[in-house]
C-alpha positions in Angstrom: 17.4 -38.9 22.4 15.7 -36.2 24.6 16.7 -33.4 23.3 14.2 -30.8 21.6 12.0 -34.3 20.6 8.8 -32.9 22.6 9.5 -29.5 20.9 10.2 -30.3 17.6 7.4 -32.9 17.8 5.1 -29.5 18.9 6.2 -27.5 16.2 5.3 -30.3 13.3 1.7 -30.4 14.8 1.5 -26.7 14.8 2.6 -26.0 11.5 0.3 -29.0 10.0 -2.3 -27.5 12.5 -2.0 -23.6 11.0 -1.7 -25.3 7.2 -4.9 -27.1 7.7 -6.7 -24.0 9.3 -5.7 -22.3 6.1 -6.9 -24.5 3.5 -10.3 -25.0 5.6 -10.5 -21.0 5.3 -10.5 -21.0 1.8 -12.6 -23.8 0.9 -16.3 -23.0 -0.2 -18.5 -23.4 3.0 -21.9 -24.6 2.8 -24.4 -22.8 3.3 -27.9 -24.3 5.3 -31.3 -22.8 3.6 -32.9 -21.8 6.2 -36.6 -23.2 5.4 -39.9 -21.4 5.8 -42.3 -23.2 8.4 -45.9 -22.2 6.8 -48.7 -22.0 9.3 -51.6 -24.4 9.4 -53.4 -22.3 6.8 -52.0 -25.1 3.9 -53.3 -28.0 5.4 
């Protein structure tokens, strides 16, 4: 029962870990506006 179960249970996470890190690469990211703090000069 022990033999190569920790390793092959390592191996599923890192391949489900590297196809994950690839499909968050490609999605669209979104971007934060970076919003303009006006001076008291408007109020």
């Amino acid at each position: 029962m022990a033999d190569n179960f920790l390793e092959r249970k390592r191996d599923d996470y890192e391949a489900r870990k590297q196809a994950w890190l690839r499909k968050k690469k490609h999605q669209k990211q979104i971007r934060r506006r970076d919003i303009q703090k006006f001076d008291n000069e408007f109020l």
